[in-house]
PDB file of N, CA, C and O in Angstrom:
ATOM      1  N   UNK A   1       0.636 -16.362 114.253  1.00  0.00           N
ATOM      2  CA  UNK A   1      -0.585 -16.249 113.495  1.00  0.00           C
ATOM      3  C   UNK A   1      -0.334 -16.756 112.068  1.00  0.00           C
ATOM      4  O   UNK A   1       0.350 -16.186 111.218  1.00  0.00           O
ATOM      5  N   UNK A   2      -0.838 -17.642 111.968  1.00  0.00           N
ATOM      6  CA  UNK A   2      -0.975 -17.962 110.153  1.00  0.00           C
ATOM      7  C   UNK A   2      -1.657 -17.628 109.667  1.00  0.00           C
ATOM      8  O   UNK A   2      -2.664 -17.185 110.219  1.00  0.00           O
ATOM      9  N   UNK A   3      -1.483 -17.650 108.184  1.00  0.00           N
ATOM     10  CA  UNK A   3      -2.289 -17.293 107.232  1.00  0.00           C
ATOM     11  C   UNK A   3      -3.359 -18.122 107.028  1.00  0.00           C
ATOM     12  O   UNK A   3      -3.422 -19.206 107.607  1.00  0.00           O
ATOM     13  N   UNK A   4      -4.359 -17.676 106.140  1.00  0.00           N
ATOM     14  CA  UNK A   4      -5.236 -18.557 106.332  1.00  0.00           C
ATOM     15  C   UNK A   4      -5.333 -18.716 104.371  1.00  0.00           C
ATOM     16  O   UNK A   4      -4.599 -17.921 103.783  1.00  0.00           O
ATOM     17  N   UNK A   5      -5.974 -19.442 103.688  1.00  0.00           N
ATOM     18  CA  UNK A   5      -5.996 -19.642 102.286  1.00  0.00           C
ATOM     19  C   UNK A   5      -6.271 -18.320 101.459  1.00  0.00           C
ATOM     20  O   UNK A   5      -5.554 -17.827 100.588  1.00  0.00           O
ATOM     21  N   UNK A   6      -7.636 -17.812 102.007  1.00  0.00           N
ATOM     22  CA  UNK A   6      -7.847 -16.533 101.340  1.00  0.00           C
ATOM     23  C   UNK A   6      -6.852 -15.402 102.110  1.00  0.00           C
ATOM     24  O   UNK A   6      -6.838 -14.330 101.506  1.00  0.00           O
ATOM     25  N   UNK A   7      -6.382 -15.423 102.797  1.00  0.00           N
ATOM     26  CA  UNK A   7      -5.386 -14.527 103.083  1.00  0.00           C
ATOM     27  C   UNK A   7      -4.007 -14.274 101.719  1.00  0.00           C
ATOM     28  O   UNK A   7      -3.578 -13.320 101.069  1.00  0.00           O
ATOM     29  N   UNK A   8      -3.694 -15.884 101.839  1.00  0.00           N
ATOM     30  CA  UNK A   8      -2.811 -15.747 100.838  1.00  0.00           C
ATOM     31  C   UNK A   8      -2.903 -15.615  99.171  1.00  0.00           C
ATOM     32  O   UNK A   8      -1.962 -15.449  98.394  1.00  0.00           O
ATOM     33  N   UNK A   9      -4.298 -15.736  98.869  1.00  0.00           N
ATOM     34  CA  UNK A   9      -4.442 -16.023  98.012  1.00  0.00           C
ATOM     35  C   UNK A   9      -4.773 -14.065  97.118  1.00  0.00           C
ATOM     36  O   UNK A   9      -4.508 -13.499  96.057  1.00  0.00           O
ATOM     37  N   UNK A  10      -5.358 -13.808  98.207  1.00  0.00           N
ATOM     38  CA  UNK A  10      -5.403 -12.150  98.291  1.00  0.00           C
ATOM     39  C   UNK A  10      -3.849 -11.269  98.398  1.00  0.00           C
ATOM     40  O   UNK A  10      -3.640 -10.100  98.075  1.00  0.00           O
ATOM     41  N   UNK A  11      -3.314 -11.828  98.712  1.00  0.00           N
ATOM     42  CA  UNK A  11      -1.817 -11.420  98.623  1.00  0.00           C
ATOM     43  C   UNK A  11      -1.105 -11.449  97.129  1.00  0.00           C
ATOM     44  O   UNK A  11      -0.317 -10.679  96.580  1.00  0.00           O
ATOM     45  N   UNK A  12      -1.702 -12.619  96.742  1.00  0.00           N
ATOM     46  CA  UNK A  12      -0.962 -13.043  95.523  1.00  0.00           C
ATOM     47  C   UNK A  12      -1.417 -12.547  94.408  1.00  0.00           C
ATOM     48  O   UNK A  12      -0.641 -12.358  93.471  1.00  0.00           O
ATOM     49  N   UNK A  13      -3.391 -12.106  94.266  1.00  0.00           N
ATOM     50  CA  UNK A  13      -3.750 -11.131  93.838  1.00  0.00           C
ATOM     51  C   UNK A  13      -3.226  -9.613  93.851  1.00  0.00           C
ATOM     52  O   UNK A  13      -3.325  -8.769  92.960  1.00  0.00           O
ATOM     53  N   UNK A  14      -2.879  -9.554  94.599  1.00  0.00           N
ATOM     54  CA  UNK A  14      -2.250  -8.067  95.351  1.00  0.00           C
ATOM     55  C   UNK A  14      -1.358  -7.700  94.217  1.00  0.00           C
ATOM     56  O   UNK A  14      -1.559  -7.036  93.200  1.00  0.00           O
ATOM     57  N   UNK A  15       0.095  -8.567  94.868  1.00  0.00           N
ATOM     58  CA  UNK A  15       0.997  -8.680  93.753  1.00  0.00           C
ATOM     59  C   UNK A  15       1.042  -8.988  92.063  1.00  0.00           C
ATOM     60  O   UNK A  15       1.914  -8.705  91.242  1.00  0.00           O
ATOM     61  N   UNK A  16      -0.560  -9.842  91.864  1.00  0.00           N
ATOM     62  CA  UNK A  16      -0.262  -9.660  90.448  1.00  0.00           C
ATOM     63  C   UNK A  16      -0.939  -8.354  89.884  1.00  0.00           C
ATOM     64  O   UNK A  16      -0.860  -7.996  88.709  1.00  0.00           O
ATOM     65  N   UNK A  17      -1.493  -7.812  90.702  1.00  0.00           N
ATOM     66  CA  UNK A  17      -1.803  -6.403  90.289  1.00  0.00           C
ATOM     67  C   UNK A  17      -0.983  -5.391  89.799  1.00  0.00           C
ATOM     68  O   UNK A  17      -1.049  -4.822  88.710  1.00  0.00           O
ATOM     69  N   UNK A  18       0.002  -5.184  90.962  1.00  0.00           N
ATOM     70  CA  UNK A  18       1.021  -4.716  90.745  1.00  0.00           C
ATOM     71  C   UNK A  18       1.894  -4.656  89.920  1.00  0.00           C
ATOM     72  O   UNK A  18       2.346  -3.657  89.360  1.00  0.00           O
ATOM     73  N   UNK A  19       2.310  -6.266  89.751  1.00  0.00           N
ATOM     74  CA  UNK A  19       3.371  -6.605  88.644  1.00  0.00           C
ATOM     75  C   UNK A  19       2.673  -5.905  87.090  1.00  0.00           C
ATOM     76  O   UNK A  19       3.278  -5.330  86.186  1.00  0.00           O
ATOM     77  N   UNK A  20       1.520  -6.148  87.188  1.00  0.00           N
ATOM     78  CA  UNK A  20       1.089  -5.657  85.760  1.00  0.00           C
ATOM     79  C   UNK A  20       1.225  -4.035  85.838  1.00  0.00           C
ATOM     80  O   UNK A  20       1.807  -3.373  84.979  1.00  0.00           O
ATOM     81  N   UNK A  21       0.738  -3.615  86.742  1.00  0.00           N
ATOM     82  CA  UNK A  21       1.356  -2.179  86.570  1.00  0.00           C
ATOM     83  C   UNK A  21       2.269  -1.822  86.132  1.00  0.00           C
ATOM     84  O   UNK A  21       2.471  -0.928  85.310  1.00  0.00           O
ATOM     85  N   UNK A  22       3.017  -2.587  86.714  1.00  0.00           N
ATOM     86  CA  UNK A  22       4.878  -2.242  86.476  1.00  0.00           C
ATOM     87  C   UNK A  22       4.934  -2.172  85.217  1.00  0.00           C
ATOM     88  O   UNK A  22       5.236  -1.236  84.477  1.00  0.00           O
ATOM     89  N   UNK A  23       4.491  -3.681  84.920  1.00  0.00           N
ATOM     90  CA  UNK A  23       4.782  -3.797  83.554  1.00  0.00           C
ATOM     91  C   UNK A  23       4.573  -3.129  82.322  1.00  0.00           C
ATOM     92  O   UNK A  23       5.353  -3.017  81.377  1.00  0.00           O
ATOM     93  N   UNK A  24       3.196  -2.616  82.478  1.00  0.00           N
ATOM     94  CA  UNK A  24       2.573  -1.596  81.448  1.00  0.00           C
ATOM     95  C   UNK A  24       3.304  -0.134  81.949  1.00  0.00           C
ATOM     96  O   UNK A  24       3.232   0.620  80.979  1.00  0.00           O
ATOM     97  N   UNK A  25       3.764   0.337  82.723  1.00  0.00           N
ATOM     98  CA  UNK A  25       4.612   1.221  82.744  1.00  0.00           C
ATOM     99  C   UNK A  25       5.697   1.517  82.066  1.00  0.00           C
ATOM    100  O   UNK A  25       6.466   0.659  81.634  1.00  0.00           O
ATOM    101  N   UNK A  26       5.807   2.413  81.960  1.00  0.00           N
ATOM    102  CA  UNK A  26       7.082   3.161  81.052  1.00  0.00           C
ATOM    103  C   UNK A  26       7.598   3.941  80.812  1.00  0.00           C
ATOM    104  O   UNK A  26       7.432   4.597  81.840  1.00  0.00           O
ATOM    105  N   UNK A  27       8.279   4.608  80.119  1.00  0.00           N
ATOM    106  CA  UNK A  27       8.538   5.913  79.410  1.00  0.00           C
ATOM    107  C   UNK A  27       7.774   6.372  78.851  1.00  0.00           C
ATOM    108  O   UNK A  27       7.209   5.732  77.963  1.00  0.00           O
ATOM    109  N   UNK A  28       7.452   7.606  79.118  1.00  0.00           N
ATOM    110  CA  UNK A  28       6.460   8.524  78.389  1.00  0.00           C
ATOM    111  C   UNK A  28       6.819   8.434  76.958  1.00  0.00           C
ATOM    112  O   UNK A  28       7.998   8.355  76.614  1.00  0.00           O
ATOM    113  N   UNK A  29       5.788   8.446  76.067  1.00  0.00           N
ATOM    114  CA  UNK A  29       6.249   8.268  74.486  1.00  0.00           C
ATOM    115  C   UNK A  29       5.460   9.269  74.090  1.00  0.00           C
ATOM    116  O   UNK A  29       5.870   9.831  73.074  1.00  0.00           O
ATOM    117  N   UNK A  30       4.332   9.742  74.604  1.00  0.00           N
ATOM    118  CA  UNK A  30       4.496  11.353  73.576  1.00  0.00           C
ATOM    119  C   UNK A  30       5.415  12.604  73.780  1.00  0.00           C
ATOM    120  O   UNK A  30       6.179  12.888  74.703  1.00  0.00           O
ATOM    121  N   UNK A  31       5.083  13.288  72.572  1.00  0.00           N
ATOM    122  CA  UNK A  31       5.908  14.253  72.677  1.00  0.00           C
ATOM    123  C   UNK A  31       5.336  15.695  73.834  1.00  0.00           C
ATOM    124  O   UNK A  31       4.157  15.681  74.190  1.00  0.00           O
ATOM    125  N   UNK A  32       6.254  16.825  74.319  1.00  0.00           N
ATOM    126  CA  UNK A  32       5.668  17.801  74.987  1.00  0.00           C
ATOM    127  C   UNK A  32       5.522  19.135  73.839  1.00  0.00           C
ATOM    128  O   UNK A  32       6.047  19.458  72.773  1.00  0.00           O
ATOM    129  N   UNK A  33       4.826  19.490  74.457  1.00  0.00           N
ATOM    130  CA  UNK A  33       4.604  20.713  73.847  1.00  0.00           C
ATOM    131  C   UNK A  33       5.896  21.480  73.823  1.00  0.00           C
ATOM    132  O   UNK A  33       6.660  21.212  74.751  1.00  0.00           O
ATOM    133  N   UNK A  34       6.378  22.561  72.777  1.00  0.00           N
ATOM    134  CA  UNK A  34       7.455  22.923  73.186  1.00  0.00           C
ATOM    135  C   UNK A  34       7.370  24.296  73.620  1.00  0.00           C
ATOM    136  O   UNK A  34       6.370  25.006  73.509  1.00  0.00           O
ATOM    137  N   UNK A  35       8.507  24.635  74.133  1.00  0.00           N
ATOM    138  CA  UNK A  35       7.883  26.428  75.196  1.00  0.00           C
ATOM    139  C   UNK A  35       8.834  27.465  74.029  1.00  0.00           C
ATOM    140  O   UNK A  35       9.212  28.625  74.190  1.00  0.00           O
ATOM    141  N   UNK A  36       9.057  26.417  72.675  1.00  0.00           N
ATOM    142  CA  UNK A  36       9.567  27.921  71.622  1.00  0.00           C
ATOM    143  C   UNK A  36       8.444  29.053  71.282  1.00  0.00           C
ATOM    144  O   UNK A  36       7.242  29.045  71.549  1.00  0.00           O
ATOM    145  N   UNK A  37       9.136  29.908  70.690  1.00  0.00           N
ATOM    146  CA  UNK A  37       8.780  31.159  70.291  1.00  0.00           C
ATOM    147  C   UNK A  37       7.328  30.924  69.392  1.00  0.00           C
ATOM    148  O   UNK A  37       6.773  31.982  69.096  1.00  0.00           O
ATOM    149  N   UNK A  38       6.753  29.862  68.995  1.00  0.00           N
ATOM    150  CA  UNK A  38       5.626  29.547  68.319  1.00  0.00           C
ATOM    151  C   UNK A  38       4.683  29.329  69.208  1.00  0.00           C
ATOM    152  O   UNK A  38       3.587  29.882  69.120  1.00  0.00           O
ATOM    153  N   UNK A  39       5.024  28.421  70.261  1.00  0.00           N
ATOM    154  CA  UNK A  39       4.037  28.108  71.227  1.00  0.00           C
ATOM    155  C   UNK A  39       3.841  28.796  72.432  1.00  0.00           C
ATOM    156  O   UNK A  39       2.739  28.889  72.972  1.00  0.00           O
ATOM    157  N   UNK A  40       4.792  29.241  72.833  1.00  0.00           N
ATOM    158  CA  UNK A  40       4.692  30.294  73.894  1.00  0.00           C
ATOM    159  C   UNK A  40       3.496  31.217  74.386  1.00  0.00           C
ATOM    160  O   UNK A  40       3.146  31.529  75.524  1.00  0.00           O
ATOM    161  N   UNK A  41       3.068  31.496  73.332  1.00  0.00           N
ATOM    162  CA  UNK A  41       2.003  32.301  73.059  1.00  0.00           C
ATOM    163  C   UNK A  41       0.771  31.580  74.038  1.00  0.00           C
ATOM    164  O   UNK A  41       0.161  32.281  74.846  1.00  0.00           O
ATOM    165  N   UNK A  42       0.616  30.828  73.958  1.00  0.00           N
ATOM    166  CA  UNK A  42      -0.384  29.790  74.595  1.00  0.00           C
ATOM    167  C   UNK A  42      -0.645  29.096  75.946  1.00  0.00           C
ATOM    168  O   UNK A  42      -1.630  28.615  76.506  1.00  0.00           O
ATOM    169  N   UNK A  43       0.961  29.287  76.291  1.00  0.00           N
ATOM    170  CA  UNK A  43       0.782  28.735  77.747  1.00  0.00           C
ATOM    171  C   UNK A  43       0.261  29.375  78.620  1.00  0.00           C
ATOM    172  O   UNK A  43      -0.160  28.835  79.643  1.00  0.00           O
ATOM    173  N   UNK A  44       0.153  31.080  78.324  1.00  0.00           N
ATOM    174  CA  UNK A  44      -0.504  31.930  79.455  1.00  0.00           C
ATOM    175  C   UNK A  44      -2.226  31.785  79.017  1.00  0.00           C
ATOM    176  O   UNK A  44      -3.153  31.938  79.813  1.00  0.00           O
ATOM    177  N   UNK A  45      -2.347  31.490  77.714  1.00  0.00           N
ATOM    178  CA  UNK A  45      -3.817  30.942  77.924  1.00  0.00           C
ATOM    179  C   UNK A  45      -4.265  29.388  78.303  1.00  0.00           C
ATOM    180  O   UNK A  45      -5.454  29.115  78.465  1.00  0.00           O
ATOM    181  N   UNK A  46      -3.413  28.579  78.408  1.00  0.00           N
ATOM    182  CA  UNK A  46      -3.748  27.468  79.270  1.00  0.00           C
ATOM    183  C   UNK A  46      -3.219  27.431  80.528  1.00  0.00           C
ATOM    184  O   UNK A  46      -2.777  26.375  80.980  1.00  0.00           O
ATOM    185  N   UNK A  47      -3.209  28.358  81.095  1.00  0.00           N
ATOM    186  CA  UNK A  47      -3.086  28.254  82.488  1.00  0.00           C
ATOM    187  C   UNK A  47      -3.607  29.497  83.023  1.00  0.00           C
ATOM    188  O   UNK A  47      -3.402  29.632  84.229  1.00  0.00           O
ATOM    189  N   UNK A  48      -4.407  30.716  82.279  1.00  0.00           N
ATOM    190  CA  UNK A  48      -5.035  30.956  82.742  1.00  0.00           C
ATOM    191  C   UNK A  48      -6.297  30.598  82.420  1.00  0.00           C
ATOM    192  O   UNK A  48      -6.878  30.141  83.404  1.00  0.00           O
ATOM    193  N   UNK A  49      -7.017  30.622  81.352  1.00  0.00           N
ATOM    194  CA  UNK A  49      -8.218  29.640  81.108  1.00  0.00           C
ATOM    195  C   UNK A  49      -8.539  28.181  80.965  1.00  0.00           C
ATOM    196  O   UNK A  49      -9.697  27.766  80.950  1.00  0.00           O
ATOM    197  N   UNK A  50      -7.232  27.235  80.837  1.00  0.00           N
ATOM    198  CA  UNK A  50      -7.341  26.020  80.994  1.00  0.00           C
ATOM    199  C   UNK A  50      -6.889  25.190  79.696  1.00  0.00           C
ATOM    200  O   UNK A  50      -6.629  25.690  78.601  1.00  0.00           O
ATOM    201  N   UNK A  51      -6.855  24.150  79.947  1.00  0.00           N
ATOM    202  CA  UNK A  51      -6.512  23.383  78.617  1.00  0.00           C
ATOM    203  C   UNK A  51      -7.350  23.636  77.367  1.00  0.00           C
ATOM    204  O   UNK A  51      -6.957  24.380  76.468  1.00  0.00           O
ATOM    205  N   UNK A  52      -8.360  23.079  77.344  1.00  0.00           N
ATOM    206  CA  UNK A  52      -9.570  23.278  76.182  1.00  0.00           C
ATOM    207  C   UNK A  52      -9.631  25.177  75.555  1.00  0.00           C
ATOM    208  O   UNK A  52     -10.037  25.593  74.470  1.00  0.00           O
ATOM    209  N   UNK A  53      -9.316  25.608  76.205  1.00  0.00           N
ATOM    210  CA  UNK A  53      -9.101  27.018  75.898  1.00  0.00           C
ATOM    211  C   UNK A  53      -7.957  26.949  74.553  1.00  0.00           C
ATOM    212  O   UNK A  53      -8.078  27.062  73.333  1.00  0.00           O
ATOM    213  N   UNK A  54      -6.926  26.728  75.389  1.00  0.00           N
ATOM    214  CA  UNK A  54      -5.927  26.590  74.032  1.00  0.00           C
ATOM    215  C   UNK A  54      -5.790  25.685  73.052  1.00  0.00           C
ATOM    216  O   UNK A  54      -5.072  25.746  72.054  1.00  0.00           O
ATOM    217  N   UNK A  55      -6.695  24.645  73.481  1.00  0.00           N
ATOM    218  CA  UNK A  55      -6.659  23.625  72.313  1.00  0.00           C
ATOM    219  C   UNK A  55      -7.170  24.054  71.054  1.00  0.00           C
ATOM    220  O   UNK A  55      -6.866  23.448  70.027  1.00  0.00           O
ATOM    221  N   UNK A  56      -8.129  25.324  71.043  1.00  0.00           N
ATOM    222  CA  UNK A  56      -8.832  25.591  70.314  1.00  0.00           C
ATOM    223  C   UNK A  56      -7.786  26.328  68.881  1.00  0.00           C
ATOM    224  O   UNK A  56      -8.153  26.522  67.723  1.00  0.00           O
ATOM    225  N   UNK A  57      -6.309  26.632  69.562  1.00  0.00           N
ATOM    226  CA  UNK A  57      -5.334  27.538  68.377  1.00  0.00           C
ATOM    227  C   UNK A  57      -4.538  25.973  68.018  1.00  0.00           C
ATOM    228  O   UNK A  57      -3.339  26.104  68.267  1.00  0.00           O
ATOM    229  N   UNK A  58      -4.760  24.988  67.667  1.00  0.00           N
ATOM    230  CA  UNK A  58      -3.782  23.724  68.143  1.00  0.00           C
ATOM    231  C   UNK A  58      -3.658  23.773  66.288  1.00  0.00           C
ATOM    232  O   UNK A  58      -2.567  23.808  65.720  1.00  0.00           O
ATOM    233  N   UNK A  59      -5.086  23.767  65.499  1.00  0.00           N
ATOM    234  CA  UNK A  59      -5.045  23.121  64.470  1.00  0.00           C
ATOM    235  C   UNK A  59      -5.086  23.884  63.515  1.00  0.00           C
ATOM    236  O   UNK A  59      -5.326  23.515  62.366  1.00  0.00           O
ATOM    237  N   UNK A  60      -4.801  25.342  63.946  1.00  0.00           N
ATOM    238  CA  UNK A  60      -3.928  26.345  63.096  1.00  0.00           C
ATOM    239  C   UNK A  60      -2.642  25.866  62.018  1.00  0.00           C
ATOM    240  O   UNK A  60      -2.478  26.222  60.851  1.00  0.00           O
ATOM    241  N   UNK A  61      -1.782  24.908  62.873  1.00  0.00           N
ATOM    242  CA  UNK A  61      -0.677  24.789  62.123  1.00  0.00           C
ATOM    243  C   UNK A  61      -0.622  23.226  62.392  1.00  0.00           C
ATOM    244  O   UNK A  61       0.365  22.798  61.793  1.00  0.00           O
ATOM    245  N   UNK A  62      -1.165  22.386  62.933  1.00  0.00           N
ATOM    246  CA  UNK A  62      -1.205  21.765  63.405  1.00  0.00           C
ATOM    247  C   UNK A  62      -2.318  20.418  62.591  1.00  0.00           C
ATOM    248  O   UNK A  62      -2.791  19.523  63.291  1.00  0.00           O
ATOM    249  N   UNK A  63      -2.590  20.493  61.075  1.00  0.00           N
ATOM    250  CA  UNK A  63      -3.214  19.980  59.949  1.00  0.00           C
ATOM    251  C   UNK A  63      -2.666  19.107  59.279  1.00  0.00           C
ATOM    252  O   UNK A  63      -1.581  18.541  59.407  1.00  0.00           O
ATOM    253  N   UNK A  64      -3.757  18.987  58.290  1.00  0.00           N
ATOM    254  CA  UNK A  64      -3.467  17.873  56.856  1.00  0.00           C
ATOM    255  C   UNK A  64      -2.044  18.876  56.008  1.00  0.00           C
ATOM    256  O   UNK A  64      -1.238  18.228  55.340  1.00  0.00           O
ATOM    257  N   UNK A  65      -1.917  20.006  56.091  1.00  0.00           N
ATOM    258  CA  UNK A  65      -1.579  20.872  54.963  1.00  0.00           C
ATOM    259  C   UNK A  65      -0.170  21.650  55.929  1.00  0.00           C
ATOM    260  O   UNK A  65       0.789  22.230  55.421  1.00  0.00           O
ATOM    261  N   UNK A  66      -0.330  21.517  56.878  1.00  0.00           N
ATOM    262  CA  UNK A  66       1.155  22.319  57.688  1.00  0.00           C
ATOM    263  C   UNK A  66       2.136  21.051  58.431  1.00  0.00           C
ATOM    264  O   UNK A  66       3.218  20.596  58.061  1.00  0.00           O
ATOM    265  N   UNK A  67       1.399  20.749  59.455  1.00  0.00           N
ATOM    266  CA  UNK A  67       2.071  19.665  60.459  1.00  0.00           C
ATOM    267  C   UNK A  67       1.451  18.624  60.636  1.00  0.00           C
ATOM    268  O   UNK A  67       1.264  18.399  61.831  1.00  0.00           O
ATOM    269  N   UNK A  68       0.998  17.794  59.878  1.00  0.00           N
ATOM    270  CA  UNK A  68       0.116  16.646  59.435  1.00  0.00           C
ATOM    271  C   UNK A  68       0.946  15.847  61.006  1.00  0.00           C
ATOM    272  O   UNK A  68       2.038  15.919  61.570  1.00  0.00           O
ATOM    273  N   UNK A  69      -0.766  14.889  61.251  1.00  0.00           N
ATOM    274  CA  UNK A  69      -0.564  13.986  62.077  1.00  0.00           C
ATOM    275  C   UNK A  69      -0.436  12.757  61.797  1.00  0.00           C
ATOM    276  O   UNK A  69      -1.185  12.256  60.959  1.00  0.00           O
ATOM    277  N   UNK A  70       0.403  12.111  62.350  1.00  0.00           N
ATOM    278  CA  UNK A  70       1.359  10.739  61.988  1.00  0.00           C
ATOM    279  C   UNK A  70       0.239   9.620  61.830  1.00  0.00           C
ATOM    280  O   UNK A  70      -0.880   9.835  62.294  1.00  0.00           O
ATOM    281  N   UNK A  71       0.551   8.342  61.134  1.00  0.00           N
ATOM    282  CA  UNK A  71      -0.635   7.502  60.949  1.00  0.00           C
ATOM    283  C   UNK A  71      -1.141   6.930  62.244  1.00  0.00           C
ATOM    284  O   UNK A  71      -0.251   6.478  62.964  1.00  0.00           O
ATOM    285  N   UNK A  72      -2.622   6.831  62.798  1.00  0.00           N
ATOM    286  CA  UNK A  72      -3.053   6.403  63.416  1.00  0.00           C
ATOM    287  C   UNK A  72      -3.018   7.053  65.164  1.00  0.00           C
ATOM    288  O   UNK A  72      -3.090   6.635  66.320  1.00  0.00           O
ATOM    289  N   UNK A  73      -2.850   8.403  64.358  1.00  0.00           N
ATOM    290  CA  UNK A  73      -3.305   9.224  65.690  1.00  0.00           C
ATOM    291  C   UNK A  73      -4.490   9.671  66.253  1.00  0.00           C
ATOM    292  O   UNK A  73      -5.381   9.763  65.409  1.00  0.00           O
ATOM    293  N   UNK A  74      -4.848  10.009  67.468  1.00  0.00           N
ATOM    294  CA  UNK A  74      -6.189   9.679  67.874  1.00  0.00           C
ATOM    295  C   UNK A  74      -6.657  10.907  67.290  1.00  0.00           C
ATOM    296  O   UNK A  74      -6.103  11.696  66.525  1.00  0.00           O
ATOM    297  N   UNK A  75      -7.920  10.894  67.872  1.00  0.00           N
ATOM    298  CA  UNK A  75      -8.792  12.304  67.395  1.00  0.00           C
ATOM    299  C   UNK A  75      -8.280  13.459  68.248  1.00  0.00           C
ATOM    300  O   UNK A  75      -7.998  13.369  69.443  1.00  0.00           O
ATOM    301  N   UNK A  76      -8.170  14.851  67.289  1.00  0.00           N
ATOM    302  CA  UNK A  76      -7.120  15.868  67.110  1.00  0.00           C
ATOM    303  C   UNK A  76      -7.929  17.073  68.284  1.00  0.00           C
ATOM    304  O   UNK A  76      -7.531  18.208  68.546  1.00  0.00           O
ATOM    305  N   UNK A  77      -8.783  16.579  68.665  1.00  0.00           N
ATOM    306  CA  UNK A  77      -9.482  17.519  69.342  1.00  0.00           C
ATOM    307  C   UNK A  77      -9.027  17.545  70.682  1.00  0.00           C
ATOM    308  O   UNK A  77      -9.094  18.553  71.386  1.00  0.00           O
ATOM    309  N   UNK A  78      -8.638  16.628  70.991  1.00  0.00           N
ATOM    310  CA  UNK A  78      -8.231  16.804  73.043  1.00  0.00           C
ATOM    311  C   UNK A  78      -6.204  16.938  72.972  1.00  0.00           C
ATOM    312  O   UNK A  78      -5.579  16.140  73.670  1.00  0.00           O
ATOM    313  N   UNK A  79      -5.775  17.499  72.500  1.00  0.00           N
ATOM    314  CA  UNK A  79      -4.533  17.699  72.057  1.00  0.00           C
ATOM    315  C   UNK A  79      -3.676  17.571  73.851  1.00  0.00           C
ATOM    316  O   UNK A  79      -2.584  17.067  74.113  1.00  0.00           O
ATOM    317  N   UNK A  80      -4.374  18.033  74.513  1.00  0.00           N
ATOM    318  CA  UNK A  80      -3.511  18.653  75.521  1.00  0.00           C
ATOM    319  C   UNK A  80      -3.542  17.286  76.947  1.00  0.00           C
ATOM    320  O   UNK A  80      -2.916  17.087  77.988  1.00  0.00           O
ATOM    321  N   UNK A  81      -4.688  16.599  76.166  1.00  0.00           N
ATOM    322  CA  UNK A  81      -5.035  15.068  76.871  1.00  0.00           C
ATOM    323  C   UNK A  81      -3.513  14.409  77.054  1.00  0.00           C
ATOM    324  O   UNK A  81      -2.905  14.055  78.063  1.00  0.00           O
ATOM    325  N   UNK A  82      -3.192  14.398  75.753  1.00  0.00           N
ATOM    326  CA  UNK A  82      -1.556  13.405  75.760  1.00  0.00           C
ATOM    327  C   UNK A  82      -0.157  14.375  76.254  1.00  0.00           C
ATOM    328  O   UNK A  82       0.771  14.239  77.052  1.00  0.00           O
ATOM    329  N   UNK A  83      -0.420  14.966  75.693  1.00  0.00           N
ATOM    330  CA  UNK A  83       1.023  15.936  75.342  1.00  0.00           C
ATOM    331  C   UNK A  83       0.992  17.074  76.165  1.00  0.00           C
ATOM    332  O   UNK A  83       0.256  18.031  75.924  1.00  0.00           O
ATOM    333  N   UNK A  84       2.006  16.998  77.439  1.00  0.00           N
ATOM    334  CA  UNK A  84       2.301  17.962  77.988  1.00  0.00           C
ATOM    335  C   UNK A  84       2.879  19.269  77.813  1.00  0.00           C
ATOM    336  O   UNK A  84       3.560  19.636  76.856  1.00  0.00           O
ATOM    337  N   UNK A  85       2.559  19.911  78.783  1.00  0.00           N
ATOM    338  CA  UNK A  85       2.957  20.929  78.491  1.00  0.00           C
ATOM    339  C   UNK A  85       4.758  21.012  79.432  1.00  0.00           C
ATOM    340  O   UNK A  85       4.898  20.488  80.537  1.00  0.00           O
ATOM    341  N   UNK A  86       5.838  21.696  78.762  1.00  0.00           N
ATOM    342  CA  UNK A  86       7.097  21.871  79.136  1.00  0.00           C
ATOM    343  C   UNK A  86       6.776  22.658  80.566  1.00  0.00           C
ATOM    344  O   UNK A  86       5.633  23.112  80.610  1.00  0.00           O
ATOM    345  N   UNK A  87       7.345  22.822  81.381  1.00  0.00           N
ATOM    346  CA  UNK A  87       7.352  23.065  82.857  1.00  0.00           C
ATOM    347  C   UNK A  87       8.532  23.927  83.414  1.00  0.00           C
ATOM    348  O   UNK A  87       8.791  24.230  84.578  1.00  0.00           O
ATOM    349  N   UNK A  88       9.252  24.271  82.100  1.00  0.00           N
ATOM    350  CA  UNK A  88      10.746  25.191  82.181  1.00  0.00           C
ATOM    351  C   UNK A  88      10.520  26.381  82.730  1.00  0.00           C
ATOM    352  O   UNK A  88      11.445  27.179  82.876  1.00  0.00           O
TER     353      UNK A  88
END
């Protein structure tokens, strides 16, 4: 059985799909949440009420004036969007 043009040509689509995946793949580059004695506090409210629950204690310390966010970070409101939570 041969291929036929759009057979192969759908193949080759296939693969450049892929390859770009690959490519944009990587190492995770944000940071996780950490499970110290500061944050701790929180993981039993995001996992029992959910992410957005705890996002709401994020910007307690987490400001212009305590733990300022680095230039050109996104908007401070979905915190738990990027940055995992530790799994220890």
């Amino acid at each position: 059985m041969a291929l036929k043009k759009g057979d192969t040509l759908f193949i080759v689509l296939i693969l450049v799909v892929l390859a770009v995946f690959f490519a944009i793949s990587g190492e995770e580059t944000t940071s996780h949440v950490p499970k110290d004695e500061i944050h701790a506090r929180f993981y039993p409210i995001i996992q029992n009420e959910g992410k957005k629950a705890g996002e709401k204690f994020c910007g307690e310390c987490h400001n212009e004036k305590q733990v300022p966010f680095p230039e050109g970070h996104p908007p401070k409101f979905r915190c738990l969007f990027c940055h995992k939570l530790d799994r220890d």
